[in-house]
N, C-alpha and C positions, 0 to 999 in steps of 0.2 A: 461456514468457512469464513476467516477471517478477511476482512477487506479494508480499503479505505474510505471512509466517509468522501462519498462523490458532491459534488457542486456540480450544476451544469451552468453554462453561463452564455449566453449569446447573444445578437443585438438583430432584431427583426423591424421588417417596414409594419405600417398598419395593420395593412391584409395579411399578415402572417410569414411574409417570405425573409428568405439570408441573403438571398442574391438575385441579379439581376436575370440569371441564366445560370442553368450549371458549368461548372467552371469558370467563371468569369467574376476575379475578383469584382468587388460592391463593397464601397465604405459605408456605412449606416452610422456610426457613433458620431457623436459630436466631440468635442473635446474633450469637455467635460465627463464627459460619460466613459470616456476611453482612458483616463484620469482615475475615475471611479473603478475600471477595468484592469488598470495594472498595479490599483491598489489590493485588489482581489484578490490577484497572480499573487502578489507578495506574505498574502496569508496561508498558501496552500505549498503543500510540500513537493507536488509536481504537477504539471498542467498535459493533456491529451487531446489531440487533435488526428484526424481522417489524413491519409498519403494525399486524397483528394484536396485538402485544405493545404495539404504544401508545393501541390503542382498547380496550385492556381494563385496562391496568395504568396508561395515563400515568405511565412511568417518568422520572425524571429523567436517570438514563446518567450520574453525576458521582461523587467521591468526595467522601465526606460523613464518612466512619464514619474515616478515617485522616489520617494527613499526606502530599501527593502530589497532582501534577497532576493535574487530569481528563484522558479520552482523548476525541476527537472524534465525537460522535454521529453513526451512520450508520442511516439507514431505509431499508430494500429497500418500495416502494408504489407497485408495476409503473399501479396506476390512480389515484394523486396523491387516496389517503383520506384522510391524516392530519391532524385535526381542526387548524385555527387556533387553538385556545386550548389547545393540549395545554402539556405543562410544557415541552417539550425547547423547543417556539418563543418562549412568554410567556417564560422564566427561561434559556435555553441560558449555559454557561459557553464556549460554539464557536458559528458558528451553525452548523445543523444539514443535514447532507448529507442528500438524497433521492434516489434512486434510483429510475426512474420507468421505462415504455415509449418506445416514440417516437409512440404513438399517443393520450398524454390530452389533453384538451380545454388548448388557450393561455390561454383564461381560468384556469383552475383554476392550471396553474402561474404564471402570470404576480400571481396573489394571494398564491400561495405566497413567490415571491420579493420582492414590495412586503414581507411581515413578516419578510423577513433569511435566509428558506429558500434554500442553495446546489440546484438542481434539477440533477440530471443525467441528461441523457434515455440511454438504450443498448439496442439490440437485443433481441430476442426468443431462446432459445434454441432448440432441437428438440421440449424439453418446453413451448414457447407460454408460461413465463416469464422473466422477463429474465434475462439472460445473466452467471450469476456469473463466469464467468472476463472478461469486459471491467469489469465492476464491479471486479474487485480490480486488474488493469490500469491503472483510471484513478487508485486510490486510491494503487497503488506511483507513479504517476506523478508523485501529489502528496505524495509524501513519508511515506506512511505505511508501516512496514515491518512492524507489529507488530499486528495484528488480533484481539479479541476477540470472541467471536461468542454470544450471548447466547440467542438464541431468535425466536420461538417454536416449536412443533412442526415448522411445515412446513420451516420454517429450519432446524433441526437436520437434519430429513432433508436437505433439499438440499445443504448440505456435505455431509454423509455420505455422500450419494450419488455426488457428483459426486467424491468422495476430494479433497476440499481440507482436510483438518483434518491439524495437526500437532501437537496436543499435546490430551487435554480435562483437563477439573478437574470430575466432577461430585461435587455434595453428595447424599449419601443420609441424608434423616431417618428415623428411624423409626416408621412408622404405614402406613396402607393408605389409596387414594384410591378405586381403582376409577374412574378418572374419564379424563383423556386421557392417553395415551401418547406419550411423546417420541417413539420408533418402533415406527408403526402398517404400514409394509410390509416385507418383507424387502428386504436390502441385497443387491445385486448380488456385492459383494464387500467380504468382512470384513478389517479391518485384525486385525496385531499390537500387542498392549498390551508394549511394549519399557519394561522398567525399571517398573513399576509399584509408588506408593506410597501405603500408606493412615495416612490423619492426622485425628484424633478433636480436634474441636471443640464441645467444649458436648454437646450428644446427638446432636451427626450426624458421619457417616464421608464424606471426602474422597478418591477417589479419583482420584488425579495421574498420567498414562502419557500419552508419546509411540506415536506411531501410525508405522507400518508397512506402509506400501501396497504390491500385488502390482504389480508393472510388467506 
């Protein structure tokens, strides 16, 4: 099936974590690196983050920090949580993709969509949540070739898991969080880090590698 070349991209402490707690916004990037992070955004045709990452972080998803288009904000929120007043809906430079079940209440989307929310309802997978290979299907459809995949936890697993990531970018600062972990289960199966390069921004290390899935 057609899809779009995924990026994952996120900024972890030493020991491996995103945040301080779940839920609880955590800045980790330094300037620099956050710099480097919305030059990224600028290369990819739309960026995807967890309902979970906008009820903790209310991210905006745009390029602010460079010169360069914004990418298309995409929200995986299989139960249609994501607040009406968050920033991606009030301020969107796109309006904002959702990605939802087939099973949430008409009222809820039908609210969503009166404040400019694109709703796209799609299937359930094996694991009871939605089904990222018809998600990236619909997005190749609509012309998106270049996907960057942001977060949060359970997001990062789910590519990971499902082996859809073609390249990551993560930022490692230094300090210890002790708090949540990008990944909390083991991976069925480990990719190869092909070509791996590390690039010093401000006080954090970037590490840039194409992946290598076992067929």
């Amino acid at each position: 099936m057609n899809r779009p070349r995924i990026t994952l991209s996120y900024a972890q402490s030493l020991d491996g974590c995103i945040a301080a707690a779940p839920g609880q916004r955590t800045l980790l990037s330094g300037p620099e690196a956050m710099k480097m992070t919305h030059q990224l955004r600028a290369q990819h045709d739309a960026i995807l983050v967890g309902v979970g990452t906008v009820i903790a972080d209310n991210p905006r998803l745009n390029v602010r920090l460079v010169e360069g288009p914004s990418p298309q904000p995409i929200v995986l929120d299989s139960h249609l949580r994501i607040p009406l007043q968050s920033a991606l809906i009030q301020s969107p430079t796109h309006p904002v993709w959702v990605f939802c079940s087939t099973n949430v209440q008409a009222a809820t989307k039908v609210s969503l969509e009166a404040a400019g929310v694109h709703v796209f309802m799609v299937n359930e997978g094996e694991t009871k949540h939605i089904d990222l290979s018809e998600i990236l299907h619909v997005c190749y459809t609509k012309g998106i070739r270049s996907l960057m995949v942001e977060g949060g936890a359970k997001i990062i697993q789910a590519f990971l898991r499902a082996g859809l990531v073609d390249e990551v970018v993560i930022t490692i600062t230094p300090g210890f969080l002790t708090g949540l972990a990008a990944l909390t289960t083991p991976l069925s199966h480990l990719p190869q880090f092909i070509t791996p390069k590390y690039q010093v921004f401000g006080s954090d290390i970037v590490v840039t590698a194409k992946l290598l899935w076992e067929t």
